[in-house]
C-alpha positions as CSV (number, residue, x, y, z in Angstrom):
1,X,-136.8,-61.3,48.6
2,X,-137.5,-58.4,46.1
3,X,-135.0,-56.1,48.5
4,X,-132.5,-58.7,48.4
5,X,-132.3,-59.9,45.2
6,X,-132.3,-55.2,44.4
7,X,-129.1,-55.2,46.7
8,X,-127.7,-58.7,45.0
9,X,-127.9,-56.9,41.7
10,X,-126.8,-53.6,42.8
11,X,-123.6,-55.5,44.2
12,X,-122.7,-56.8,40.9
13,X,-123.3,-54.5,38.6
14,X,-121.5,-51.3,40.2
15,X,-118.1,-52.6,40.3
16,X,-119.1,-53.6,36.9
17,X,-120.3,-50.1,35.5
18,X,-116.8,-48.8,37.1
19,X,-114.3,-51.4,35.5
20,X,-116.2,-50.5,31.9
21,X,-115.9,-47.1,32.3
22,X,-112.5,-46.9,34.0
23,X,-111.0,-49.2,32.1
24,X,-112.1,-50.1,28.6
25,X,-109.8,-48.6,25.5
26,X,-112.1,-46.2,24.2
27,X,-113.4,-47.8,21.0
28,X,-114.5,-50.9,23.0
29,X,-116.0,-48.2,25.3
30,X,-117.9,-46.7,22.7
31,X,-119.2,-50.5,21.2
32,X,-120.3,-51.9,25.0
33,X,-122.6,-48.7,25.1
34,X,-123.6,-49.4,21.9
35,X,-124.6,-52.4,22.9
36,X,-126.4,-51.8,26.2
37,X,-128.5,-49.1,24.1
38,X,-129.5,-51.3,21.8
39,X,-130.5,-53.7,24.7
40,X,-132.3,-50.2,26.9
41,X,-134.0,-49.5,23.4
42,X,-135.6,-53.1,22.9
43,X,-137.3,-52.7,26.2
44,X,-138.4,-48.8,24.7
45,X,-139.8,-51.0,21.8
46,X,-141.9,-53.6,23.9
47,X,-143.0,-50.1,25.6
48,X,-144.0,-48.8,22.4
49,X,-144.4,-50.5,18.6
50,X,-143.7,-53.9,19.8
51,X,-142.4,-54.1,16.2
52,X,-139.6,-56.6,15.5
53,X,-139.0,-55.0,12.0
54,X,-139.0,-51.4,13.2
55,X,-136.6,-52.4,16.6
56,X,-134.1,-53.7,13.8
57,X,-133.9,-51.2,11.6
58,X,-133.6,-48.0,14.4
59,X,-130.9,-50.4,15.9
60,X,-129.5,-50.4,12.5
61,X,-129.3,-47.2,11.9
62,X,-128.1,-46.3,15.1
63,X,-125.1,-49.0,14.4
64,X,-124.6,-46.9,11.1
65,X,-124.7,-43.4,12.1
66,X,-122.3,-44.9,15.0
67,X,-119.5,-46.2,12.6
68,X,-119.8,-42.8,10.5
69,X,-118.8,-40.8,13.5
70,X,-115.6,-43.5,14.3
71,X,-115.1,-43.1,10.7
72,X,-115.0,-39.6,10.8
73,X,-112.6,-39.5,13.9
74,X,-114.9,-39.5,16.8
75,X,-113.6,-38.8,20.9
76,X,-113.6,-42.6,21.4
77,X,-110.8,-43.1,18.4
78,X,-109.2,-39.8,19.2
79,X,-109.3,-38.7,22.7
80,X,-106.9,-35.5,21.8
81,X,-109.3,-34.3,19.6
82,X,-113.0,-34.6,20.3
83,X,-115.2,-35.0,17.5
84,X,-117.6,-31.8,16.6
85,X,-120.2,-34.4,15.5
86,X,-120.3,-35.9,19.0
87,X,-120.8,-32.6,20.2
88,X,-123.4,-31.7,17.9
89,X,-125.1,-34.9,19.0
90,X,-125.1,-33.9,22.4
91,X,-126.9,-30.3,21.6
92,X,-129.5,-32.2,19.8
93,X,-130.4,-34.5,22.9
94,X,-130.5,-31.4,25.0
95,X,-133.6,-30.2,22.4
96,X,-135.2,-33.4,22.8
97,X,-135.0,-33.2,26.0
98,X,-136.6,-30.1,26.5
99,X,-139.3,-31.2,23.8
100,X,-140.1,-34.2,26.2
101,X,-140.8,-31.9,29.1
102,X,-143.2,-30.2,27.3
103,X,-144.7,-33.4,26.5
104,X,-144.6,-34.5,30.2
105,X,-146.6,-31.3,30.6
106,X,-149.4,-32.2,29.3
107,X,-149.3,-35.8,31.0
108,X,-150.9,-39.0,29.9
109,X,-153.8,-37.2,28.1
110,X,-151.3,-36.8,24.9
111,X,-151.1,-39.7,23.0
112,X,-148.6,-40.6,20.4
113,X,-148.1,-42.4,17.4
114,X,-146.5,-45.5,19.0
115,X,-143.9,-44.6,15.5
116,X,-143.3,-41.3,16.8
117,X,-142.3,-42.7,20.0
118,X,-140.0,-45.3,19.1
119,X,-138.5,-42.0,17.0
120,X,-137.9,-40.5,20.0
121,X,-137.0,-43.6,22.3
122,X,-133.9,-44.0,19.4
123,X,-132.9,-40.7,19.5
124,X,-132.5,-40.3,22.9
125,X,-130.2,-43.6,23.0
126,X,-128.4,-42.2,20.6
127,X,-128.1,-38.7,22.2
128,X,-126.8,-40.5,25.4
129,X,-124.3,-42.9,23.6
130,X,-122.4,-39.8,22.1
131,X,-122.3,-38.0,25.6
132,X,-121.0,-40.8,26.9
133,X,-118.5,-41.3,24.5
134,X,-117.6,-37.8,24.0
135,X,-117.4,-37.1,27.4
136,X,-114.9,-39.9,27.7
137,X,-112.9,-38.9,25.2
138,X,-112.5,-35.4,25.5
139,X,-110.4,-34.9,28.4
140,X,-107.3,-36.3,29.6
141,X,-109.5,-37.6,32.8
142,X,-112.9,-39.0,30.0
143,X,-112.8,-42.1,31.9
144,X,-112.9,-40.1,35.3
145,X,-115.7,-37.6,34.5
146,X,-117.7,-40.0,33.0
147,X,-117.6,-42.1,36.4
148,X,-118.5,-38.9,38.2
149,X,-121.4,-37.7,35.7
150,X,-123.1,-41.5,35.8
151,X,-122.7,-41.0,40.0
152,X,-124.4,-37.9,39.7
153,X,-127.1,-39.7,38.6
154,X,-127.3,-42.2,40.8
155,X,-127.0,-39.9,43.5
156,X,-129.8,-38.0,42.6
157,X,-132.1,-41.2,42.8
158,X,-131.3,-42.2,45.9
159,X,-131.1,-39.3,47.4
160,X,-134.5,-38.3,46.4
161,X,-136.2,-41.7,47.5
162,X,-134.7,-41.0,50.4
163,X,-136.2,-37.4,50.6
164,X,-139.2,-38.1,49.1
165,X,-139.8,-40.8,51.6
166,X,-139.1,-38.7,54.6
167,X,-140.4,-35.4,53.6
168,X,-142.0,-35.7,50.3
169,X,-145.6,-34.0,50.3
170,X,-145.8,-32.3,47.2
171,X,-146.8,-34.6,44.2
172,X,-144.2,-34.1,41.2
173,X,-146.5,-36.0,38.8
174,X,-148.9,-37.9,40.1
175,X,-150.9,-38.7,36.8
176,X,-147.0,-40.0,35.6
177,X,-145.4,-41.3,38.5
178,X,-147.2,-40.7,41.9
179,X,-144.3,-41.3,44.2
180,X,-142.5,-38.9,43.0
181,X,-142.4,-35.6,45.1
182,X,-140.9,-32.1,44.9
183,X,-139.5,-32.2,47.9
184,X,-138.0,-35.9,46.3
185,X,-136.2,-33.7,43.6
186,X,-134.6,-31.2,45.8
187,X,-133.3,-34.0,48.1
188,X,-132.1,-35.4,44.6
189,X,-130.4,-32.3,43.3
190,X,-128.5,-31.9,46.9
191,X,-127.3,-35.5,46.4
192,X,-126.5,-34.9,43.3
193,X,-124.4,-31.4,43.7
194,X,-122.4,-33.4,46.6
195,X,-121.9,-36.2,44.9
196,X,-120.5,-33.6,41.4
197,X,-118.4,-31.7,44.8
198,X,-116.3,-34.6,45.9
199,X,-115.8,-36.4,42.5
200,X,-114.3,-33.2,41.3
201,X,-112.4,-32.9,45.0
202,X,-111.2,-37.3,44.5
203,X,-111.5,-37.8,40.8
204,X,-111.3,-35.0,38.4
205,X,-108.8,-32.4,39.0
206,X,-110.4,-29.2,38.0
207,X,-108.7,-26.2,36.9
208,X,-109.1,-22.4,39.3
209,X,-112.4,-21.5,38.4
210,X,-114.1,-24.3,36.5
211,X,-115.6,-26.0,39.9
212,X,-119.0,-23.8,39.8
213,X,-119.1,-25.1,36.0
214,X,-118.9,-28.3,36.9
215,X,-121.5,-27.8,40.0
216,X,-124.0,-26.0,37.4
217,X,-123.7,-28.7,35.1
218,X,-124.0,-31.4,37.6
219,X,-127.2,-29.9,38.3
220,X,-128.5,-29.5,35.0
221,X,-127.9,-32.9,34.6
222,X,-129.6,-34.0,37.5
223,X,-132.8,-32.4,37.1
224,X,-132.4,-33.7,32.8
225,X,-132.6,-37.0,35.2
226,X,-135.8,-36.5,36.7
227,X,-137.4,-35.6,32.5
228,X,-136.0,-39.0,31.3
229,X,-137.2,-41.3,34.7
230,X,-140.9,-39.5,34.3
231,X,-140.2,-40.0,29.8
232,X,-139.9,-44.1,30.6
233,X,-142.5,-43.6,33.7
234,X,-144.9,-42.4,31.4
235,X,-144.1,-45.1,28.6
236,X,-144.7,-47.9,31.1
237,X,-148.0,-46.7,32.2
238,X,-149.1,-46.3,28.4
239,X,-148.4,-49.9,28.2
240,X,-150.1,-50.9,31.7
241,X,-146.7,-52.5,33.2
242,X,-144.6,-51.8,36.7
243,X,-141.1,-52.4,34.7
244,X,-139.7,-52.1,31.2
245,X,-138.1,-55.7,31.6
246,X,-136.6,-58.7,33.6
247,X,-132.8,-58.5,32.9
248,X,-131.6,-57.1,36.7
249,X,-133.3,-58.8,38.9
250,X,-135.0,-56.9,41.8
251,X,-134.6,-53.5,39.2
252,X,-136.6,-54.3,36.5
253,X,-135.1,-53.7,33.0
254,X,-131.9,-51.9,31.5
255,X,-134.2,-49.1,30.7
256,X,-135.6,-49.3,34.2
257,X,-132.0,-48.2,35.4
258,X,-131.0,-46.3,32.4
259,X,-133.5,-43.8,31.9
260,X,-132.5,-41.1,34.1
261,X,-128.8,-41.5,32.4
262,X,-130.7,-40.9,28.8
263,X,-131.3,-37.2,29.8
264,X,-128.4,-36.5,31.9
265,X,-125.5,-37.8,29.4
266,X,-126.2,-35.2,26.4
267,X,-127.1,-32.3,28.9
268,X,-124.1,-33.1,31.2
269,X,-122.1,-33.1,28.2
270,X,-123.1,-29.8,26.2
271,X,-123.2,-27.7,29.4
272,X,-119.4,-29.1,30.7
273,X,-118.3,-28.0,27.4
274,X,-120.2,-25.0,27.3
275,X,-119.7,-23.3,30.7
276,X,-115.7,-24.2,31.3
């Protein structure tokens, strides 16, 4: 029942995910992601504070700093000419980012202020919501790249269950997440670098000399996945749960499905523009 009701969901919610991202005007684009990051970062709270009060005012915030950036002409209002701020945004998630894996280091012997956590739980929403959005609107194919960078992710997962579960013997975390194998996340990053190959080849015409760019920040993105899956693993065995909610049946929570995108958005986003 568990398997079928994981496909069921799966079913629905793909061509879903595609129509928003294909098709939404960009400021509706931009307010949807809002929204599911408020929803992801609810779950992060029940992870975490379990504060009503302090859930309402990050979300508040977030809402804030998000309306500045429209304000101030952000990718989503002006797909011509991406905002700097967006950008900036993205940079700063890639620090977090790298601040978590030093966290995930160190394993569940570091505890945290459950503040501090929700800190970081808001930023890295808010990190993701403006790679998203930047990435969407700062090329004449946003819509199409954006598709391609959320596959990426995807592809890594399933590629490294798939791995793992045929060749895995080499514990990634086991303290964290002890499914999860080395061999897991190089099955992953092949998946993933595929997947990055024929999106650019069906999806996203790239100009001579930008597909190893695109390759190196598919894989960069990829392996951010892996940070922000063992972030949320690590959260939910804090807490002493299997998943960080109920909403998709079969998968658990939003977060549950978005974590891996939390890392890869920002870092997919700063090295794209980077590197081309």
């Amino acid at each position: 029942m568990a398997l079928r009701a994981r496909i069921m969901t799966a079913l629905v919610a793909a061509p879903v995910a595609v129509a928003l991202i294909l098709w939404l005007p960009g400021p509706l684009f931009a307010a949807v992601g809002m929204l599911l990051m408020a929803v992801a970062l609810y779950e992060w709270n029940n992870l975490t504070t379990r504060s009503t009060a302090a859930f309402s005012l990050t979300v508040l915030g977030m809402l804030l700093l998000g309306v500045a950036v429209h304000l101030l002409g952000n990718a989503a209002a002006v797909p011509a000419n991406p905002s700097s701020l967006l950008l900036g945004v993205c940079l700063a998630g890639c620090l977090l980012w790298l601040w978590q894996w030093r966290v995930l280091v160190r394993g569940l012997s570091l505890r945290r202020s459950p503040g501090l956590e929700m800190a970081v739980g808001a930023g890295a929403m808010y990190c993701a919501w403006a790679g998203l959005v930047w990435l969407r609107g700062s090329d004449v194919n946003g819509p199409e790249v954006v598709l391609v960078a959320v596959m990426v992710v995807w592809a890594a997962d399933v590629f490294a269950y798939l791995a793992g579960n045929l060749a895995g013997r080499h514990k990634l975390a086991p303290e964290i997440s002890p499914g999860k194998t080395i061999e897991g996340v190089i099955g992953g990053l092949a998946g993933a670098l595929a997947t990055a190959w024929a999106g650019a080849w069906i999806l996203v015409p790239l100009a001579p000399g930008q597909m190893l760019p695109w390759l190196l920040a598919a894989a960069a993105a990829a392996l951010a996945s892996v940070i922000g899956d063992l972030s949320v693993s690590r959260l939910k065995r804090q807490a002493g749960v299997k998943d960080s909610g109920r909403l998709l049946p079969g998968h658990g929570g939003l977060l549950d499905r978005f974590d891996g995108l939390l890392a890869a958005m920002p870092v997919f986003g700063s090295l794209w523009w980077l590197l081309r």
